[in-house]
VEXDREN-2710 file (C-alpha; in Angstrom, 1 decimal):
% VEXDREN-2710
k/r/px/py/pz
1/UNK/15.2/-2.5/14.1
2/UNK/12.2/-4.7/12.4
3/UNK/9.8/-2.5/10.3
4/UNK/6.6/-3.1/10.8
5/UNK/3.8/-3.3/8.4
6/UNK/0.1/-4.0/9.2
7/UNK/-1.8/-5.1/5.7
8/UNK/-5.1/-4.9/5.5
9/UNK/-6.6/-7.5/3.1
10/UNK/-10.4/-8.8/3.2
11/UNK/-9.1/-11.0/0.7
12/UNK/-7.5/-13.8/3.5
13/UNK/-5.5/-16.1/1.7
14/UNK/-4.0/-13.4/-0.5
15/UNK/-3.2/-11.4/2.4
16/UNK/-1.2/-14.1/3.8
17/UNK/0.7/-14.8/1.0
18/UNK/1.4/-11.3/0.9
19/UNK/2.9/-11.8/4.7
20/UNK/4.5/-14.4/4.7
21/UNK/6.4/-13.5/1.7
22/UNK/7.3/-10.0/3.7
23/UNK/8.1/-11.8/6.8
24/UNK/10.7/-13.8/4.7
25/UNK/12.0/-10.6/3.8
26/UNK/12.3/-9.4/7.8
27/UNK/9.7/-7.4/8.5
28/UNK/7.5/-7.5/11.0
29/UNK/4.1/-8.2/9.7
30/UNK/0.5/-7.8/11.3
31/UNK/-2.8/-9.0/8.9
32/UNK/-6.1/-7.7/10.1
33/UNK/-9.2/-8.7/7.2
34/UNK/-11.8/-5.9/8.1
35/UNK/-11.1/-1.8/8.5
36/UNK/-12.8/-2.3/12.0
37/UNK/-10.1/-4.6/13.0
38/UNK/-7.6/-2.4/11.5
39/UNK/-8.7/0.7/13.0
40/UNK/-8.4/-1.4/16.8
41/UNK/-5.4/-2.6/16.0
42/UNK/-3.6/0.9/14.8
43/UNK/-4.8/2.5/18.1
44/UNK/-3.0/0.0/20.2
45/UNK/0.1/-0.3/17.9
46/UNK/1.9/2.3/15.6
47/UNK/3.4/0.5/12.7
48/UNK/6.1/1.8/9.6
49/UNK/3.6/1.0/6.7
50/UNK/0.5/0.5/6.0
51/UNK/-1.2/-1.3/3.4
52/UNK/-5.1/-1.6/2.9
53/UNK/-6.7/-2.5/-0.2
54/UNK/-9.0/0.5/-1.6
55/UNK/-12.4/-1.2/-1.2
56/UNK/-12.9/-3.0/2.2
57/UNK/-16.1/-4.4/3.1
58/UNK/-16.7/-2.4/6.0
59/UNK/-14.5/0.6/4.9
60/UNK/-12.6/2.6/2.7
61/UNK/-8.8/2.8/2.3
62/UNK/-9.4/6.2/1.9
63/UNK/-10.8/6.9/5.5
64/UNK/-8.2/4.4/6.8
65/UNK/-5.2/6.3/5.5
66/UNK/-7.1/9.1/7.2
67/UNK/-7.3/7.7/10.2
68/UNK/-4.0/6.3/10.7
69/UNK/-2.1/9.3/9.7
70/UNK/-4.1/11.6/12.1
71/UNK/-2.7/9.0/14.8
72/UNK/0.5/8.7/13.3
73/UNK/2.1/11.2/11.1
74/UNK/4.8/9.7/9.7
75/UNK/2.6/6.6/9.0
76/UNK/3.7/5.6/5.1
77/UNK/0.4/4.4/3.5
78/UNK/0.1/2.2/0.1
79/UNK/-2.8/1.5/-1.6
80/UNK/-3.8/-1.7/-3.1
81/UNK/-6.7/-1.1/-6.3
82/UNK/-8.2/-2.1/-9.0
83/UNK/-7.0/-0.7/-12.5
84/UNK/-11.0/1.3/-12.5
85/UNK/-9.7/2.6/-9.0
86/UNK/-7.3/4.5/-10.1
87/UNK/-8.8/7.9/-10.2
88/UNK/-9.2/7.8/-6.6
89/UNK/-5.9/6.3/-5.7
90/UNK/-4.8/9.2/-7.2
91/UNK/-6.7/11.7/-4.4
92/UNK/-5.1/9.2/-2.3
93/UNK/-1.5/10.4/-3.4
94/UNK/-2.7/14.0/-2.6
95/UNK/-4.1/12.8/0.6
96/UNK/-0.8/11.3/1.8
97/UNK/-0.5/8.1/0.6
98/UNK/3.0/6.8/0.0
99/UNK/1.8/4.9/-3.5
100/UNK/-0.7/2.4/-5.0
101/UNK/-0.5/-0.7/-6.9
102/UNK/-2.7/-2.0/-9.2
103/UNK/-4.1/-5.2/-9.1
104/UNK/-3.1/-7.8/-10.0
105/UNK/0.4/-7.5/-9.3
106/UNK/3.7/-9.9/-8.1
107/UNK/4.5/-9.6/-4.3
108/UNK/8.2/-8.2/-5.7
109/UNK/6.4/-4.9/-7.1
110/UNK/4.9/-4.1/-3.8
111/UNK/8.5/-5.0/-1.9
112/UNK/10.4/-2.6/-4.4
113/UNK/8.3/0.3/-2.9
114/UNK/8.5/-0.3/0.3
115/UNK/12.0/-1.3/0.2
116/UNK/13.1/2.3/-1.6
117/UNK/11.2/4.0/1.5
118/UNK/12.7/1.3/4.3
119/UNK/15.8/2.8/3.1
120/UNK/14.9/6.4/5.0
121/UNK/12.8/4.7/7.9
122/UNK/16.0/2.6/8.8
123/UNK/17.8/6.2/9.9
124/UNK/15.0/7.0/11.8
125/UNK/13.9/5.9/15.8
126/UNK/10.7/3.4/16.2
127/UNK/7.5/5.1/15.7
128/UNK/5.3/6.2/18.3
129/UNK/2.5/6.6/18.4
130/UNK/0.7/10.0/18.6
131/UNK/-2.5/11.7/19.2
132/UNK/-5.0/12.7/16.5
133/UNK/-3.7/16.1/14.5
134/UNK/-3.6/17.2/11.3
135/UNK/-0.8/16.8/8.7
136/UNK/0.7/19.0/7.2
137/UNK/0.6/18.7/2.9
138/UNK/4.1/18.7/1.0
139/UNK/3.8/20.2/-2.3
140/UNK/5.5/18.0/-4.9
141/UNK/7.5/20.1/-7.3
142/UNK/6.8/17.5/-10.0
143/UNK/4.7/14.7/-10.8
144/UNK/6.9/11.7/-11.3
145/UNK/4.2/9.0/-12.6
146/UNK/3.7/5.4/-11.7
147/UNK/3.1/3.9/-14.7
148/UNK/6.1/1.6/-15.9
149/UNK/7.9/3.7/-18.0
150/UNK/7.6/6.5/-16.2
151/UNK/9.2/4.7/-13.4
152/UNK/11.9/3.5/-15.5
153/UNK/12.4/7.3/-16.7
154/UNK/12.1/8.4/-12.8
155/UNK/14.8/5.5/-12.0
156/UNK/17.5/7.0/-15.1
157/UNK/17.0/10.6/-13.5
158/UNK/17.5/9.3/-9.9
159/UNK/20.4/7.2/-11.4
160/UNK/22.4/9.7/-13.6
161/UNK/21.7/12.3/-10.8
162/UNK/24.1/10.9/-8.2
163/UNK/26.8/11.5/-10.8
164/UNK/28.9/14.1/-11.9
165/UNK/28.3/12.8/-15.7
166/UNK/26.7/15.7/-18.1
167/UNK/23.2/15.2/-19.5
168/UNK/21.8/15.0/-22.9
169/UNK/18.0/15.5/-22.2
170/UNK/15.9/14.5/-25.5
171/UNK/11.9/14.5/-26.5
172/UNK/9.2/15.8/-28.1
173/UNK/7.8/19.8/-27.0
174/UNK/6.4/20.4/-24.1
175/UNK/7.1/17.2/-22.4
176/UNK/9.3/18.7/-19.6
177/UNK/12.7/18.9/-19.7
178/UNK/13.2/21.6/-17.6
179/UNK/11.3/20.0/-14.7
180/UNK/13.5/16.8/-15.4
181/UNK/16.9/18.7/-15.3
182/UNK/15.6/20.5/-12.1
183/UNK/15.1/16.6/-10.7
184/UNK/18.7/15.5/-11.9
185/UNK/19.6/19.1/-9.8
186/UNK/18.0/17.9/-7.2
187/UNK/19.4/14.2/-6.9
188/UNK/22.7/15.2/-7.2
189/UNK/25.4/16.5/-4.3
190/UNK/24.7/19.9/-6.3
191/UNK/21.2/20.6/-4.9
192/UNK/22.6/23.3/-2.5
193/UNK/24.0/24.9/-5.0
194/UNK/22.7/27.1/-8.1
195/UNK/20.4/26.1/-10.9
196/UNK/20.7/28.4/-13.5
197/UNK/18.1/27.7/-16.7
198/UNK/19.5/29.1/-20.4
199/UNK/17.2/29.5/-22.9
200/UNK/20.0/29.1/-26.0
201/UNK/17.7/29.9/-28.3
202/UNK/16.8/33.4/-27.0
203/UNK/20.4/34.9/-26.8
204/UNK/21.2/36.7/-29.7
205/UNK/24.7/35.5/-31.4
206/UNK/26.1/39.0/-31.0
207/UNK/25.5/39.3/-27.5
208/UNK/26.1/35.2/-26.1
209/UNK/29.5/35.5/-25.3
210/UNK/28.2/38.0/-23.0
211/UNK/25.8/36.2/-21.4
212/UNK/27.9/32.6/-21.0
213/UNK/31.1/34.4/-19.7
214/UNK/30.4/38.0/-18.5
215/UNK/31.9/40.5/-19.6
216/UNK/34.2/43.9/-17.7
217/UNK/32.4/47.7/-17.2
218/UNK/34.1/49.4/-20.9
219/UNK/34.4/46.0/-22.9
220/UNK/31.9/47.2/-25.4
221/UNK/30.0/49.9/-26.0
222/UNK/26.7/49.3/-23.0
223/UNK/28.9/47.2/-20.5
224/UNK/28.2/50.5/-18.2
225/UNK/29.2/47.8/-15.3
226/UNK/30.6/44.2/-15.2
227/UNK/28.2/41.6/-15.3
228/UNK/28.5/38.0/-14.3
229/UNK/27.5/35.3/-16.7
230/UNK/25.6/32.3/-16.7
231/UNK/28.4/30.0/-16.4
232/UNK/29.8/32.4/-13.2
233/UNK/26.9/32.3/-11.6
234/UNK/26.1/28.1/-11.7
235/UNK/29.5/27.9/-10.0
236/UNK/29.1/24.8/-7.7
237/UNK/26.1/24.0/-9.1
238/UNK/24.0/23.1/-12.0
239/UNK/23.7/24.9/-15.7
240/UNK/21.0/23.8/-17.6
241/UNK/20.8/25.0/-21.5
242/UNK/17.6/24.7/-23.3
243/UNK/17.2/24.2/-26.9
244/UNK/21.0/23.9/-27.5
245/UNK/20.6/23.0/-31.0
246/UNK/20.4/26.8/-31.4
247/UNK/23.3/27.8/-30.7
248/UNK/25.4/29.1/-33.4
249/UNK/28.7/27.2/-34.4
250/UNK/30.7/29.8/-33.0
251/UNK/29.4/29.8/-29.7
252/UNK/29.6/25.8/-30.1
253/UNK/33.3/26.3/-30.4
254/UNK/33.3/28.6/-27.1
255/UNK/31.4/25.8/-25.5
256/UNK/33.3/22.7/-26.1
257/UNK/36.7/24.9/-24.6
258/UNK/35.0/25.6/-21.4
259/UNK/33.8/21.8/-20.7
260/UNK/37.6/20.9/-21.7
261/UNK/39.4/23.5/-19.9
262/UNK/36.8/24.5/-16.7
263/UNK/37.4/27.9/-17.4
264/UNK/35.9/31.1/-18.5
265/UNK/36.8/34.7/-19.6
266/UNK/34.9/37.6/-19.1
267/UNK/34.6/39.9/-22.6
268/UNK/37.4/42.4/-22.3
269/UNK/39.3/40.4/-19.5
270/UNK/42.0/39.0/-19.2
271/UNK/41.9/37.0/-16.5
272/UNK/40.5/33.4/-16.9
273/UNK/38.0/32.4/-13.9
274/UNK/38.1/28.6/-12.9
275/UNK/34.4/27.4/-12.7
276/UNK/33.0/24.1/-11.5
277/UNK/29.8/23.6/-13.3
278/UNK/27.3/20.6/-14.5
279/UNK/25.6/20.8/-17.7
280/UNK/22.4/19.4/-18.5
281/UNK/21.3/20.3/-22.0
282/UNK/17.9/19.7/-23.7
283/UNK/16.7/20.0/-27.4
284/UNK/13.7/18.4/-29.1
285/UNK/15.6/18.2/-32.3
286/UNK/17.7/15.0/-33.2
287/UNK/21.2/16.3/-32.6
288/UNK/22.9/13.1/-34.1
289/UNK/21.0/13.9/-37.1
290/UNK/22.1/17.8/-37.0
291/UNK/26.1/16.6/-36.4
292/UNK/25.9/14.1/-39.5
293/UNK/24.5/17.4/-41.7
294/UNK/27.5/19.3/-40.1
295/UNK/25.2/21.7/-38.0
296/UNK/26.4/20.7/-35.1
297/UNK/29.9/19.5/-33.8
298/UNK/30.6/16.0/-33.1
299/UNK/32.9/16.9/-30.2
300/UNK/30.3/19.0/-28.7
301/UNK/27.9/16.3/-28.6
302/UNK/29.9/13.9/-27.3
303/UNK/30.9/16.1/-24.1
304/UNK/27.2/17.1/-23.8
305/UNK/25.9/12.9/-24.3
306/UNK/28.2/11.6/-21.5
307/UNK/24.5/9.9/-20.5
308/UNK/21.1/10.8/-22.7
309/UNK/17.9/10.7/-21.2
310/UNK/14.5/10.8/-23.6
311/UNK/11.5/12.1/-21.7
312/UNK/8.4/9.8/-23.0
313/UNK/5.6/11.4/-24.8
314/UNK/2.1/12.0/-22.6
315/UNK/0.7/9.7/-25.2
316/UNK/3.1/6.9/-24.4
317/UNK/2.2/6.9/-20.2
318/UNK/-1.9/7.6/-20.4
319/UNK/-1.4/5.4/-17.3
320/UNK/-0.6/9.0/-15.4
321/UNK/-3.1/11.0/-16.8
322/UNK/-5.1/10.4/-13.7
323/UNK/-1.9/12.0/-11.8
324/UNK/-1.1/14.5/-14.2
325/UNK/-5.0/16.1/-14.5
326/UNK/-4.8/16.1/-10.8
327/UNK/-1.4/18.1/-10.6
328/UNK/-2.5/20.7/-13.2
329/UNK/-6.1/21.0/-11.6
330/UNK/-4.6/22.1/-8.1
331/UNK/-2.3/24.3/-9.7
332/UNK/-5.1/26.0/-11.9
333/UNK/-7.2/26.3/-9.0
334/UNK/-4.6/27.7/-7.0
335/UNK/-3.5/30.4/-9.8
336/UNK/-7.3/31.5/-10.3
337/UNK/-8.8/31.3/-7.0
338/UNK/-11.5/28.8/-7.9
339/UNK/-12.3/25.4/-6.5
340/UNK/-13.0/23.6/-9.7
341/UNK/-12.8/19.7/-7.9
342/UNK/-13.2/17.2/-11.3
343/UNK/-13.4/16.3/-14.7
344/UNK/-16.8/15.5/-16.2
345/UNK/-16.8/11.3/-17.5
346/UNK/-17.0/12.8/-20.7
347/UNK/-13.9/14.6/-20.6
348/UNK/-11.8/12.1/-19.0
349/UNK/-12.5/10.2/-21.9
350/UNK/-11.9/12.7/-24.3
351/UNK/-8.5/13.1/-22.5
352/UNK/-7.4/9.5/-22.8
353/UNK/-8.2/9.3/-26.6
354/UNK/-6.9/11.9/-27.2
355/UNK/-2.8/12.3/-28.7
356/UNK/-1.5/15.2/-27.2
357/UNK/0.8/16.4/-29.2
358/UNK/1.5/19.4/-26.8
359/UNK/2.7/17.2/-24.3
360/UNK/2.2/18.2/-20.7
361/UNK/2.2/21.8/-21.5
362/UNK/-0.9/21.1/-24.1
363/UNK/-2.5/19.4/-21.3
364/UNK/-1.9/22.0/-18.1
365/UNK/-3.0/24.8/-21.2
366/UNK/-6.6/22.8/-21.9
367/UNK/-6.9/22.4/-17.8
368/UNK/-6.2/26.1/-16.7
369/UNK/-8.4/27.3/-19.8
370/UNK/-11.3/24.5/-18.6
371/UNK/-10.9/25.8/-15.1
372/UNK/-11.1/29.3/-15.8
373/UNK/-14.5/28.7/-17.8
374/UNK/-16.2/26.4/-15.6
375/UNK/-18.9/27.7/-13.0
376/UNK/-19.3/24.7/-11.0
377/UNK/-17.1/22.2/-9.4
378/UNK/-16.8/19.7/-12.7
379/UNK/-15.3/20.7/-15.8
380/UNK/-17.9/20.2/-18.2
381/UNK/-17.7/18.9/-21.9
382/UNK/-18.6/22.8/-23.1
383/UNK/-15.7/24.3/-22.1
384/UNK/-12.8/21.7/-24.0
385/UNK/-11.3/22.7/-27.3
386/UNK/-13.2/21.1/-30.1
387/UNK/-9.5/19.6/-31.5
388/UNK/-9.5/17.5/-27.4
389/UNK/-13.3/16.7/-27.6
390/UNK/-13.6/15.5/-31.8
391/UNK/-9.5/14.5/-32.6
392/UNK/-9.0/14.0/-36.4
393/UNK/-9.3/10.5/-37.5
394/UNK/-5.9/10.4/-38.1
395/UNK/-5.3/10.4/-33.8
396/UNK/-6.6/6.7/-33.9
397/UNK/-4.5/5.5/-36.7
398/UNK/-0.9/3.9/-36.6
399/UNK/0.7/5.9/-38.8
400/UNK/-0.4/9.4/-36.6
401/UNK/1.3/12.5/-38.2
402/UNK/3.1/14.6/-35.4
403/UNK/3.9/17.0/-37.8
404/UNK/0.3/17.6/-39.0
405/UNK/-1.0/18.1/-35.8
406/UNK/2.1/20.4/-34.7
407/UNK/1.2/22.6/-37.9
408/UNK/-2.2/22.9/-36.2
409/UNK/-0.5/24.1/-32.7
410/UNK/1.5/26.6/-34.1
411/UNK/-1.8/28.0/-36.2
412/UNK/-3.9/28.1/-33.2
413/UNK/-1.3/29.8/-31.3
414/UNK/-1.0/32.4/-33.8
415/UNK/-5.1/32.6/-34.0
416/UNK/-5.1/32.8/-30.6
417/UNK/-2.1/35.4/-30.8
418/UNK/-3.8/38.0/-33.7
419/UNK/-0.6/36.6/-35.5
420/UNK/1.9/38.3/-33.2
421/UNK/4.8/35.4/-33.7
422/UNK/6.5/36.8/-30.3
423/UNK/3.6/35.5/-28.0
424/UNK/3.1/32.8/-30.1
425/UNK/6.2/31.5/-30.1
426/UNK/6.0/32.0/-26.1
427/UNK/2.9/30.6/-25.7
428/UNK/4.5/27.5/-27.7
429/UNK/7.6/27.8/-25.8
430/UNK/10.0/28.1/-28.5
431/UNK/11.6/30.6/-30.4
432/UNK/11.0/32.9/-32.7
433/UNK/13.6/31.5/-35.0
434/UNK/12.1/28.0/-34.6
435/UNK/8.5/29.7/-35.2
436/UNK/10.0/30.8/-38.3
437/UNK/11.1/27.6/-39.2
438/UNK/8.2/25.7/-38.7
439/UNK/6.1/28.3/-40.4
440/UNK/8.2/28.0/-43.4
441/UNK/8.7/24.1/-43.0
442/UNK/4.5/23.8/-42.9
443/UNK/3.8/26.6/-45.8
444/UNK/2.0/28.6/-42.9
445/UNK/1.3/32.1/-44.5
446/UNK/-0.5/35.2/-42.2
END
């Protein structure tokens, strides 16, 4: 079956080039140079792809994607733009679109996405197509990013997810390792099965065994009934442990002989319980470093490392900020019942000057905070934290100081707290022990 794909291209010869390169690829290719044209032709045919620049003389890409998705649902729509375009490529994505690409780019870039998607469409019968209705929105669980490493990250999750191999998940606070170890979950032959999150560094030492392996009604003195662990209850599926640096070295030890030996026992039990389980495990700490200081074992590591994955910094991929501000918006908007619809000019600059050292976290705090204190339908400059709006000079130099500005975090979280380390080590997501650390690493005094 040929997949057809109608470009729409005021630009002539660079549309052709653009078809005749397809066509030498096999698909079926149709070239129309005005959205008039376009809009005849998609009402006659139905057609796999389309792709329409942004800005066409006589129309937007916009109101085309619009206009061939209400005539054809399943219509997969990719943008062609201008880098200054991006912003509303992005409301595109939200819209429906399939992608964009930025301009100027090589003919292989646009075949890689529509190859990945031919993949699906070649499963599938012809299109037909169908009269005007409206199409139903898919939430996206996560924003994957289009900027290049951010596909190269998206391709290692997609990659290692397909496997059976454990994962080391590495990077900075707040950057998202959970949401990455849910998309592993979710590319794997697991995804029907359980995805249990541990937070390592919230189980008390005396009490982990417990929680890892279960325990028998009588084992000790509260185990009123018997209780299924973590590891128990991820059977089949996925068990993802957070901040595994934490963990003490005897629960290391109990660790390592379950990922030999596939098999648990239950405090006060006897009886060993065979378990099938994944592990993903995440830390923002350098565990190589913490094995050659003997805080962590080397055996350990290397079971958890089979692959390593390290999730890039927001202030490495400001190419997704656009995406990212969108995401986080809805969602704010959503939680508060408001219908806040932009970002002043002067914030989005502020926002892509800016380092974030929160990470995404930082960023989806500032927005839901912005959103909540805005009146009208743009976020105005007023309502941004001074530290986003006026960064220390040291954000713009080379040698920027994470650890100054995460000294700064952790004392605006405990300002914003009264000084109550529990919720400011939740509203840092991190422990109390590591709040404790930091505080005394940084000199921070109450």
């Amino acid at each position: 079956m040929a997949v057809k794909i109608h470009i729409v291209e005021d630009d002539v010869a660079f549309g052709k080039m653009l078809g005749a390169f397809l066509e030498k690829k096999g698909y079926e290719i149709l070239l129309s140079t005005t959205g008039e044209e376009a809009r005849e032709v998609l009402k006659k045919q139905a057609f796999h792809f389309l792709i329409t620049d942004l800005k066409l003389p006589d129309d937007s890409g916009l109101d085309l994607l619009h206009f061939g998705q209400q005539l054809q649902p399943d219509l997969k729509v990719i943008l062609m733009t201008g880098y200054a375009d991006v912003s509303t490529a992005v409301k595109a994505i939200k819209r429906g679109a399939l992608d964009y690409i930025s301009k100027p780019f090589r003919p292989e870039e646009l075949l890689m996405v529509i190859d990945e998607s031919d993949k699906e469409i070649s499963k599938k019968p012809s299109p037909k197509p169908a009269s005007p209705q409206n199409k139903k929105a898919v939430e996206k669980s996560f924003v994957t990013g289009r900027s290049a490493i951010s596909k190269k990250f998206n391709e290692y999750l997609k990659l290692v997810g397909s496997t059976q191999m454990n994962v080391l998940i590495e990077g900075e606070s707040g950057t998202g390792k959970e949401v990455a170890a849910r998309a592993i979950h979710e590319y794997s032959n697991r995804k029907d099965q359980p995805f249990i999150a541990v937070d390592c560094g919230a189980i008390p030492n005396e009490i982990a065994a417990s929680e890892f392996f279960g325990h028998v009604k009588g084992s000790f003195t509260g185990a009123i009934h018997d209780k299924k662990g973590h590891f128990e209850a991820a059977d089949g599926g996925t068990l993802f442990l957070d901040e595994i640096g934490n963990l003490s070295y005897e629960n290391q030890i109990q660790l390592l002989r379950v990922l030999q030996e596939r098999k648990i026992k239950p405090v006060g039990s006897n009886t060993e319980i065979e378990v099938d389980v994944r592990i993903i495990a995440a830390t923002n700490e350098n565990l190589s470093e913490a094995v050659a200081q003997g805080k962590f074992r080397e055996d350990l590591y290397h079971r958890l490392n089979e692959f390593s994955i390290e999730i890039p910094p927001l202030r490495h991929r400001l190419d997704d900020l656009y995406l990212f501000v969108e995401y986080f918006l809805d969602e704010a908007n959503q939680s508060l019942h408001k219908n806040v619809l932009r970002l002043s000019d002067t914030v989005m600059e502020a926002f892509k000057k800016y380092n974030w050292p929160g990470n995404l976290r930082e960023l989806k705090n500032v927005i839901k905070r912005s959103v909540l204190l805005t009146q009208g339908s743009e976020i105005p400059a007023e309502v941004i934290p001074n530290e986003v709006l006026n960064p220390p000079q040291e954000q713009n130099l080379s040698d920027f100081s994470k650890e100054k500005h995460e000294k700064q975090l952790i004392i605006n979280a405990l300002r914003e707290t009264a000084n109550n380390k529990t919720k400011a080590a939740k509203l840092l997501n991190i422990t109390r022990k590591t709040l404790y650390n930091k505080m005394a690493q940084y000199g921070i005094k109450l």
